[in-house]
N, C-alpha and C positions, 0 to 999 in steps of 0.2 A: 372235438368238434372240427370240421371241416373250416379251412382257414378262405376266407371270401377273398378273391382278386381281383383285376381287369379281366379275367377270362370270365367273367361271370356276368359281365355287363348286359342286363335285357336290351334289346334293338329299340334306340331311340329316333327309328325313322318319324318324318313329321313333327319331332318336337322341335320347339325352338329353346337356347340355353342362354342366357348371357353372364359372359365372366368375367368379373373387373379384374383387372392386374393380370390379364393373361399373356402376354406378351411374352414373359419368361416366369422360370422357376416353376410351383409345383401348378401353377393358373396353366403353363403353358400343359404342361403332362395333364392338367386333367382336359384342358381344352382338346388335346390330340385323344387321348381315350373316348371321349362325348361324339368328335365328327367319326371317329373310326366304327362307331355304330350307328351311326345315323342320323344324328342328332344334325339341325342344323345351328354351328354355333356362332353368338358372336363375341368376338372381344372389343370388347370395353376398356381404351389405353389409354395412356396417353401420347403416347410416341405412336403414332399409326404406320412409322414404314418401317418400325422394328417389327413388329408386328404379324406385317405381310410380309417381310423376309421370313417369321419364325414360322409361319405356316406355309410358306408354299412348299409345295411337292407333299402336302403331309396331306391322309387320304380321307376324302370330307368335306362336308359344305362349311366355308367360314367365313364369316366377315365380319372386317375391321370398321367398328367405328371409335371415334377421337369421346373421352371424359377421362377427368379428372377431378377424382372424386371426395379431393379438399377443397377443391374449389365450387362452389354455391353454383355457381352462375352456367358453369360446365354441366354439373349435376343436372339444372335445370332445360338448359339448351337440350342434353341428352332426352330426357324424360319426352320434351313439350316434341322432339322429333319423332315419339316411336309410335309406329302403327302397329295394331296387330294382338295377339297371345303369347305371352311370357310363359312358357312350363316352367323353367325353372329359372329364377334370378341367384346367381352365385355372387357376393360380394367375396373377393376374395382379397383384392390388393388391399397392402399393409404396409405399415414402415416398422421400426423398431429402432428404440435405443440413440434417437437421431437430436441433434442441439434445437434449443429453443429457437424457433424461428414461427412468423406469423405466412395465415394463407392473406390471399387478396379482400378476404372479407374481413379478416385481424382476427382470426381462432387462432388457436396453437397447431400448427400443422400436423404432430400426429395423432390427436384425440381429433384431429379433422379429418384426415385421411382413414382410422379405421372403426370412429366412430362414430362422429355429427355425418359423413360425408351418406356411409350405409344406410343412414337413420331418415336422413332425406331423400337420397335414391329410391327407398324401398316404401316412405311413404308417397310418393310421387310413380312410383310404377305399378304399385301395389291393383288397379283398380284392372292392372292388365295382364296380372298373375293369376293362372291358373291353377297351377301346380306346389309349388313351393318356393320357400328362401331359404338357403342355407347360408348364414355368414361363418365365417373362419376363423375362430378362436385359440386360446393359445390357454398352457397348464399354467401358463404363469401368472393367470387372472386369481389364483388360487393364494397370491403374494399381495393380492391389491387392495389399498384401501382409499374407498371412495368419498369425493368430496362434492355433495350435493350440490355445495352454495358455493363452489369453485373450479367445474367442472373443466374450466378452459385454460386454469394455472396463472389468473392474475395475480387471485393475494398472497399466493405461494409461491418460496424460491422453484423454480421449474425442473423438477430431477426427470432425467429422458426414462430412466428405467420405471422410475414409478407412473411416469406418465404412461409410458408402455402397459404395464400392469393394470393399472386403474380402465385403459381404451378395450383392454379384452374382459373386464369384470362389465364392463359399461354390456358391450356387444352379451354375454349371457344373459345379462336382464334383463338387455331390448327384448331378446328372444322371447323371453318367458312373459314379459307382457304384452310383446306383439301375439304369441300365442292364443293369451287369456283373450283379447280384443277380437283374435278371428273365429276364434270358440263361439265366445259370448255372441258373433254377429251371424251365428251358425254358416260360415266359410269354412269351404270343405280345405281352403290353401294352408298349407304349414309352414313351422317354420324351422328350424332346424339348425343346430351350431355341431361343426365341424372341424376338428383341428388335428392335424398333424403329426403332433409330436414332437420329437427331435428331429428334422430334417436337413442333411446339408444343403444348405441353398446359401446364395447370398446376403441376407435374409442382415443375420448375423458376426457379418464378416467387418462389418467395422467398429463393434463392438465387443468390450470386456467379456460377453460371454459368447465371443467368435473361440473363445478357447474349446467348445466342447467340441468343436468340428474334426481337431485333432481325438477326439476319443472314441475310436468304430462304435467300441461295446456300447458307447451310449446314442447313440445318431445312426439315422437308416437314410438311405437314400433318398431322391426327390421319388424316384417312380413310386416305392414304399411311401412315402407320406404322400401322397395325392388321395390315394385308397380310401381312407376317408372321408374325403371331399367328392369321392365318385359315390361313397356308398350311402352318403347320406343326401346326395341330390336324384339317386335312382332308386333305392331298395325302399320297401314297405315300413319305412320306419313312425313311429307316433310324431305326433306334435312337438316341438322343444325336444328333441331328442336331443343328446350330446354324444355326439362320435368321437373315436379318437383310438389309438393303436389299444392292442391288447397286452398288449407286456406288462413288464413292472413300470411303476410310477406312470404308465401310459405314453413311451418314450420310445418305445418299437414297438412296431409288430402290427398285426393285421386290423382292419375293423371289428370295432366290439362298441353296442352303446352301454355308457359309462354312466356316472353322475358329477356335473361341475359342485365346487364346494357350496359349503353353504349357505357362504354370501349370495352367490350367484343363485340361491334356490330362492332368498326372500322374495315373495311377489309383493308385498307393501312398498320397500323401496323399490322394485321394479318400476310400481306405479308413479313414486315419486319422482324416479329418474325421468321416465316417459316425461312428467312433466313438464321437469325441469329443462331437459331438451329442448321439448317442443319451442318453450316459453325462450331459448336463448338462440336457437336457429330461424326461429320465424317458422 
């Protein structure tokens, strides 16, 4: 089979994209592939004049606006400002593997950052998406086990890496119930999880498993992991599709849609999650 690239990109003149975390790493590469065909993109930062240094001279409509997407009230400001049609909403920023620490509203900052923060973005722009969502998922949701009645890590000593684990299992079930919900309300919009693979970015570099970045054979580069993040916010793909490289263990290699484990296929808990969410974000 013919291996799918960025040379393959159909012309996204006229749409509009928005990318959270685009600033740098692979947000940034898929931001520059999106305006180099047409797309008009925005990035969604926080740092707004890193930003506009990373995009100037790159060739493309772009614009910087300021969220921060652990933080509620950013989220909101963002949402209550935008005019207009969404093609495609890309949540991409993420943290990983980072110490307990509280956002402004007292969530655990990284199941706030990559997944209460998405979960309110996307139901607050949702009304102005036409096209799709893709969020950014990770293999290692396939390690996570979810705690309904403790989603924020009160009654639990706080471990970063399973917090990690448990915020990318969260994001496949969003998916698959936000799915079932635009089905069910016969909305043509999708939704779509995207992850990367093994990518060297910074991503990982202050953590215990910054060690794999030393190992080529297993980690592809930032251009190589955006691929998936490009192919699942432009190609013909289903609903809840899971993208992700074609290799072994799904850890290099090109776009191929895959299947997340099995956790992530329940839609019962999906719906319980949904709930649960809802009922602890407002």
């Amino acid at each position: 089979m013919a291996k799918w690239t960025a040379e393959q990109l159909m012309d996204m003149t006229g749409k509009t994209v928005v990318i959270t975390g685009a600033g740098g790493g692979i947000g940034l590469v898929t931001t520059r592939e999106l305006g180099r065909v047409g797309a008009h993109v925005v990035l969604a930062v926080r740092d707004v004049d890193k930003a506009r240094r990373a995009v100037a001279g790159m060739r493309g409509e772009f614009e910087v606006r300021r969220l921060d997407v652990a933080d509620f009230d950013s989220v909101r400001q963002f949402a209550d400002s935008w005019t207009g049609d969404i093609d495609v909403l890309l949540n991409n920023a993420g943290v990983m593997d980072v110490p307990a620490a509280r956002t402004a509203q007292g969530f655990d900052v990284q199941t706030a950052t990559n997944y209460f923060g998405p979960f309110v973005l996307t139901d607050l722009l949702l009304p102005r998406i036409t096209g799709r969502v893709v969020t950014v998922g990770s293999q290692l949701h396939r390690f996570a086990k979810l705690n309904l009645s403790d989603l924020d890590w009160r009654a639990r000593k706080y471990n970063s890496l399973a917090a990690y684990e448990a915020s990318k299992l969260a994001v496949v079930l969003f998916s698959l119930e936000l799915q079932r919900r635009l089905t069910a309300a016969g909305s043509p919009v999708r939704s779509v999880i995207a992850h990367p693979g093994v990518a060297r970015t910074g991503l990982v570099s202050h953590s215990s498993l910054g060690l794999i970045n030393r190992m080529p054979f297993l980690v592809q580069g930032m251009e190589q992991g955006a691929l998936p993040l490009l192919y699942a916010a432009t190609e013909d793909v289903p609903g809840n599709a899971y993208v992700g490289p074609d290799g072994l263990f799904s850890f290099t290699g090109y776009p191929l849609i895959r299947k997340p484990s099995r956790a992530g296929q329940d839609a019962a808990v999906a719906r319980e999650l949904w709930e649960a969410t809802a009922a602890l974000v407002g």
